[in-house]
N, C-alpha and C positions, 0 to 999 in steps of 0.2 A: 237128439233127445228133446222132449217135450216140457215141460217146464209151467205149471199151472200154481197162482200164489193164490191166494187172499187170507183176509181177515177178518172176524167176527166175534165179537168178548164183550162182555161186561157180565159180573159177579151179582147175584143174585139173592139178595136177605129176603127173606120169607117174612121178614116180619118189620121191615122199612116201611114208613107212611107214605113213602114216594115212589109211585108208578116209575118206570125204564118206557119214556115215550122216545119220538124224533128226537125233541127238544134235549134230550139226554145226550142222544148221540152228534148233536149235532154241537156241542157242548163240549162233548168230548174229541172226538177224530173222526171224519168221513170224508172219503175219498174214493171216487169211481174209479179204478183204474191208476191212478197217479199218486199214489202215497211216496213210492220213490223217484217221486221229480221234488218233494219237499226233504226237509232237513230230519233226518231222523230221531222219534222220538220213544217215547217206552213203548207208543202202542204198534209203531209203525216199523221199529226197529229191525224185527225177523224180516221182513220185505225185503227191505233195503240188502241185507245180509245173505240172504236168497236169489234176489236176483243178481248179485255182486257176481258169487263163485258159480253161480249157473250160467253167466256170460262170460267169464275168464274160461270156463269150458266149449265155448260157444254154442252152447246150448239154446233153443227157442225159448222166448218166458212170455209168457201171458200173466198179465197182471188184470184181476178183478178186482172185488170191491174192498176197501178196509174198511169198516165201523166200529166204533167202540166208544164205551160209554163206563162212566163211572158207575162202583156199585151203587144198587137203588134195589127196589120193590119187582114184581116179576116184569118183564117185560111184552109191550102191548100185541095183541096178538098181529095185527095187519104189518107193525113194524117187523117184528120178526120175519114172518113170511114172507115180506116186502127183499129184505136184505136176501134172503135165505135164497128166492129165484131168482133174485140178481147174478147170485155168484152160480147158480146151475144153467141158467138161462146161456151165459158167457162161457160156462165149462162144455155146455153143446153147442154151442156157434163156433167153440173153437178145435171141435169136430173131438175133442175128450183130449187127454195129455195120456203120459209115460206116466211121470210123477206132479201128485196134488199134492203141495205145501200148506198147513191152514195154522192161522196164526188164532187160537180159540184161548177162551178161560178155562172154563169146565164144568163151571158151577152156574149155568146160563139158563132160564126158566123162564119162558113164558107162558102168557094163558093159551090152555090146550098145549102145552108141549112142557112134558118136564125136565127132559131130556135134551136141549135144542142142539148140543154139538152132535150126539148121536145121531139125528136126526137128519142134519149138514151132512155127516159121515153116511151115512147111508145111500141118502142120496147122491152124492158122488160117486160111490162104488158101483150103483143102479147106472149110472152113465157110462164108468169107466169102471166095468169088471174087471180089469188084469191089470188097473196103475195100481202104482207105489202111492199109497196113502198116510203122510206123515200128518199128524197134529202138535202143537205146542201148545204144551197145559199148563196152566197156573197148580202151583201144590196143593191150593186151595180149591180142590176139584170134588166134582161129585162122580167117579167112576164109574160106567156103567159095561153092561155086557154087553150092550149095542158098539158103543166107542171103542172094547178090545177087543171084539168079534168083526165089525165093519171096517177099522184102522189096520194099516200094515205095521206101524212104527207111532206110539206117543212115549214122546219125552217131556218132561214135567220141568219146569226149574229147581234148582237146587235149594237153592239161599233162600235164607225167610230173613230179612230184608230181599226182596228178588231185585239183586244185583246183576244175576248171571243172566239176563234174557241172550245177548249177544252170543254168549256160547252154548249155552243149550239151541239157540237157532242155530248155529254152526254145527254141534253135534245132530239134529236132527237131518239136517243139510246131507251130513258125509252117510248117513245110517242111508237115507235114503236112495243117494247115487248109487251105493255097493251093491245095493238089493237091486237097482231095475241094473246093473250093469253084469248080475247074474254075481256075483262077489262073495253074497251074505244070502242068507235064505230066513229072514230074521224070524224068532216064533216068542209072542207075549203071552206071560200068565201076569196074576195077582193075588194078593193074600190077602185077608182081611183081619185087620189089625184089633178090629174091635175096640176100638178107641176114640174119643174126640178131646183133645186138648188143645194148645199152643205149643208151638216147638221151634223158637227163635233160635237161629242157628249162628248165631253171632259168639255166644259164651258155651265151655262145656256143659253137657255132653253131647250136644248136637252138632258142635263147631269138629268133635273129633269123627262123628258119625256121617258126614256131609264128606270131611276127605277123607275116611274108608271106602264108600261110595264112590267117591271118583277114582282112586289107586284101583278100584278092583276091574272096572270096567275095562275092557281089551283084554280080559288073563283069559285063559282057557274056554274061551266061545261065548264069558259071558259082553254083550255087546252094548247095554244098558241098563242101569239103576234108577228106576224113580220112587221116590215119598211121595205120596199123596199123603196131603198133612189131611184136606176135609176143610170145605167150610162151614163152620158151626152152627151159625144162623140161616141157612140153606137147609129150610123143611123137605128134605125128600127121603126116600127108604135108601138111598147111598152113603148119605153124610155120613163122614168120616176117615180115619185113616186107613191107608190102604200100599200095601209094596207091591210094585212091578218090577219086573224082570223082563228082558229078552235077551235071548240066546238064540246062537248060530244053529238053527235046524234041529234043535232039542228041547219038545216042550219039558221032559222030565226034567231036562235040568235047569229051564226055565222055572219052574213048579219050585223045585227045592230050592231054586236060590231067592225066588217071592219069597218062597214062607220062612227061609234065613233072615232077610234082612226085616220081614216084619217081626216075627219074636224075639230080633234083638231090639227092637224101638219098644215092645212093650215091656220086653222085661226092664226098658228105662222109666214107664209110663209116671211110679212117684216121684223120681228125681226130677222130671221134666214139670209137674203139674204143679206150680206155683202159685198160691193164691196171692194177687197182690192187693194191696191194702187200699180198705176205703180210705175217702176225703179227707176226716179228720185228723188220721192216723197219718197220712200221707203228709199231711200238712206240718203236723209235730214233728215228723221226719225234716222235713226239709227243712223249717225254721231252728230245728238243732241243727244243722250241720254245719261244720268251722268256717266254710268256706264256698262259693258257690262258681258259676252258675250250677244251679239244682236244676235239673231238667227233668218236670212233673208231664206225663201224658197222659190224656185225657183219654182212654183208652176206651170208652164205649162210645163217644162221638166220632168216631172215627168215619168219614166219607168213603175212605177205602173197602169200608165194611158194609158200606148200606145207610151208615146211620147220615143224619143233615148237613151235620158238623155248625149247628148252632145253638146246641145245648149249654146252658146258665151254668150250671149246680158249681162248678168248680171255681169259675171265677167269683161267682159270689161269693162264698164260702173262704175267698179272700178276701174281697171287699170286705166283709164283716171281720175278720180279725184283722182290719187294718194293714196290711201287708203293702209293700211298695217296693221297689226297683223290682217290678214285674212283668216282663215283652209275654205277650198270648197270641195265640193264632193257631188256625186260621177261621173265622169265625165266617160262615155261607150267612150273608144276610144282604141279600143284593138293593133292599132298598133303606136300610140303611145307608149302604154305600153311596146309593142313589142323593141321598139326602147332604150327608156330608162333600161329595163330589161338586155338588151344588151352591152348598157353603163357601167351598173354597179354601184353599190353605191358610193357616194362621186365622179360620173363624172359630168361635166358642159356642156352641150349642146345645139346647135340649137334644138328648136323642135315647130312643127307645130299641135296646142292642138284643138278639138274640129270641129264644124262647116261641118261635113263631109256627115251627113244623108238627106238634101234638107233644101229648102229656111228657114222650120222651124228651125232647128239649128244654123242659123244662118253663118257670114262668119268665117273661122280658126282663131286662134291667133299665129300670131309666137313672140315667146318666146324666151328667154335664160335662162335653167332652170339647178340647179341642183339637182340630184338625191337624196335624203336622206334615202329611206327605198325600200327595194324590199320583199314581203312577201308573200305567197300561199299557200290557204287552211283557209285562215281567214272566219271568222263569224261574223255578230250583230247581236242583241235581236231584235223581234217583237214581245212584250208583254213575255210569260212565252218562246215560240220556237226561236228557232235561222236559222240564213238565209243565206247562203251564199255569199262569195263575189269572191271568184276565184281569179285566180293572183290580188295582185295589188301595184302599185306604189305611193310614197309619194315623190312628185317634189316638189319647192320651187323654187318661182319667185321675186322677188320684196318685198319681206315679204310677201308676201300671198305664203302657202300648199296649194296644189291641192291634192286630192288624188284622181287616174286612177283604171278602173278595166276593165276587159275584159266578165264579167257576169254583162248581163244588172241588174240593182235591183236599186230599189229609197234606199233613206238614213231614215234605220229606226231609229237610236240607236248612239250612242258618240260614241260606237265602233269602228263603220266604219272609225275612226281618232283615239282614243288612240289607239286601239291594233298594229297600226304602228309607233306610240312614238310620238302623237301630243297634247300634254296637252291644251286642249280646255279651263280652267280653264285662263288661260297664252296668251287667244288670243280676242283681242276685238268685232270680228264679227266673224260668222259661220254661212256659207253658204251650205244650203242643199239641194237636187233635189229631193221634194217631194211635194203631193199637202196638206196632213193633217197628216199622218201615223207617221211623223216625231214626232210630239205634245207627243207621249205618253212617247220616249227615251229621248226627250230634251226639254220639258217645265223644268222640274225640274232643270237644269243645267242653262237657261237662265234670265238672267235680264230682258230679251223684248223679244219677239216673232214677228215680222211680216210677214206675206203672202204677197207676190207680184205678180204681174199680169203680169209678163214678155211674150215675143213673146213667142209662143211654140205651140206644138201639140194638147195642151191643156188648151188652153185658158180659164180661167176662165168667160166667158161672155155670161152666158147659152142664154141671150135672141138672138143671130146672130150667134149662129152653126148653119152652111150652112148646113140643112137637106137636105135630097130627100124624104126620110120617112116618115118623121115622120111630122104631120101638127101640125102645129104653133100657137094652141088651148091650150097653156098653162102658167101657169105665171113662168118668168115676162113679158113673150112676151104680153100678156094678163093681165089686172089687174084682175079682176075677171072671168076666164073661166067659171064660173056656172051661171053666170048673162044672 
């Protein structure tokens, strides 16, 4: 058996000031060929995992390209296309495979392509008609007809924290060996849920809806369950939620078991649609509470999302009430960093923090800060893999740490502050620049959790994201779209 991997992802905001150039990816992960000669990481992970049990079988593996980039703006057209022949260029030199593995996002848009994992799918199946065509999608997908028409098998991750990459690669893994080994004859539909929310599946009722989901999978031919939650900020005529299904050589029951587990997600849609509180609000929250850490997230700067992750509004908005024992992070202002890296540890300096990527960022803070840690090559956890943080700096203003990094990346894990000597235990708020991802490193550490709704790229307020795309036929813009 043949054995063909790659990978290709990064998340696509429609409406981020930041182009997805080289410079993105190269920032993030690229690797021709050799992602599993390095340690594995979120992006790299499914590789690793892949060509693991496809050599315990002794199976041939061909390993192409991995790229991956944090979310940003769409991505450039020559980049795209650049990557895109790379991995077809290598899937014909290697005369085509049995089964193609692709480790994708879902929500991936470049100029001229709005569609780009379709697009990869397509042209794979144009080389290799009769392989086993697996994808692994982010929840945060934009589903199309080309991806469940061109794909033998997409499995989505479960968890929003996506903790489970490791086993949804696995499970895609076993899907796909049964199918080329004649086993399975797998057949995908989808339902469209008509919806665009958030659905953190950490607390009821998505924590109970996630292991229905997995207990059901293997009963009676059905072979997989995906959610497609939608990425919100992703202008295309897809966005949104969406249930798949595949079953053993029945699309009928493929079809009803889609459009089962989507009308039970929407008939949750109020219970799940939370609005959480702006700044001020959020702020009175947390300075009543008995006892802390309070861990406040910045949840429209989120880098995960597309947005900078150097947006003001929230840490001002403490500065001016005075507030203190306060760790922040992670703030993308590379030459900041640049500036205090320069200083030195233990200097005091003028410096101008923040506010630098458009109106969404909001306006700079100047500051008088001193320097307390410079460190490079650091890591935090996302669930079992660890992520990068690239240089970074631990300033101190007014009792509030900031901690700076020059690698965009939302704040997954406590990491991202103690591995620079910030004992978060010792601070009464913690302040993080993420939209949910943060929940799985720092529920357990906090006394409180709240989400905020601050200015950003990523506004929590699905029902007035200014589309072009995508029509306005969905809840909550719509109470009932099927009405």
């Amino acid at each position: 058996m043949k054995l063909f991997i790659a990978g290709l992802s990064t998340e696509t905001n429609s409406f981020s000031p930041m182009p997805t150039g080289m410079a993105s990816f190269e920032e993030g992960s690229i690797h021709h060929g050799d992602a599993t000669r390095d340690e594995p990481m979120y992006w790299t992970a499914p590789l690793h995992i892949w060509r693991d049990k496809a050599e315990e079988r002794g199976w041939h593996v061909i390993e192409s390209l991995s790229a991956h980039a944090q979310p940003s703006g769409p991505t450039v057209k020559s980049v795209y296309e650049g990557f895109r022949d790379e991995i077809l260029s290598e899937l014909t030199a290697a005369g085509g495979a049995d089964i193609i593995l692709l480790a994708l996002h879902g929500a991936m848009i470049a100029d001229g392509y709005d569609d780009c994992e379709g697009d990869l799918i397509a042209r794979c199946r144009a080389i290799c008609p009769d392989a086993v065509i697996g994808g692994l999608l982010d929840p945060h997908s934009n589903l199309t007809d080309k991806m469940m028409t061109e794909a033998s098998l997409l499995v989505a991750f479960k968890e929003y924290p996506h903790v489970d990459v490791p086993e949804r690669a696995a499970d895609l893994f076993r899907l796909a060996a049964e199918t080329a080994d004649g086993k399975i004859t797998p057949v995908m539909r989808d339902w469209d849920c008509r919806m665009i929310i958030a659905m953190p599946t950490t607390k009821p009722p998505m924590r109970g809806f996630v292991d229905d989901m997995l207990a059901a999978e293997g009963q009676g031919g059905l072979l997989s369950l995906s959610l497609i939650h939608g990425f919100p900020w992703s202008d295309h005529p897809r966005t949104g939620t969406r249930a798949v299904a595949i079953c053993d050589g029945s699309a009928e029951q493929a079809e009803q078991q889609a459009e089962t587990l989507g009308r039970r997600i929407f008939a949750l849609r109020h219970e799940l649609h939370r609005v959480p509180p702006d700044i001020d609000t959020a702020l009175d929250m947390a300075q009543a509470a008995p006892e802390g850490p309070v861990v406040l997230a910045d949840m429209s700067d989120n880098a995960g999302g597309g947005a900078p992750s150097d947006a003001t509004f929230l840490l001002r908005a403490m500065i001016e009430r005075g507030m203190t024992s306060v760790a922040t992070g992670l703030f993308w202002d590379p030459i900041a960093l640049r500036i205090c890296k320069e200083a030195g540890e233990g200097a005091t300096l003028n410096l101008r923090l923040g506010g630098k990527c458009g109106p969404m960022s909001g306006d700079p803070l100047d500051l008088v800060v001193t320097v307390r840690k410079v460190a490079s090559g650091l890591t935090q956890r996302f669930g079992t893999l660890s992520a990068p943080m690239g240089e970074t700096v631990w300033i101190e203003t007014r009792g509030i740490d900031i901690v700076l990094n020059d690698v965009r990346s939302q704040t997954f894990h406590p990491e991202a502050f103690e591995k620079l000597g910030i004992d978060l235990s010792r601070r009464r708020y913690v302040c993080v620049k993420s939209s949910n991802h943060y929940e799985a490193g720092f529920n357990p550490i906090a006394a409180q959790v709240i989400g905020v709704a601050t200015p950003g790229s990523i506004t929590p307020d699905f029902a007035n994201i200014p589309y072009k795309n995508r029509a306005r036929t969905y809840f909550p813009v719509v109470e009932d779209p099927f009405a």
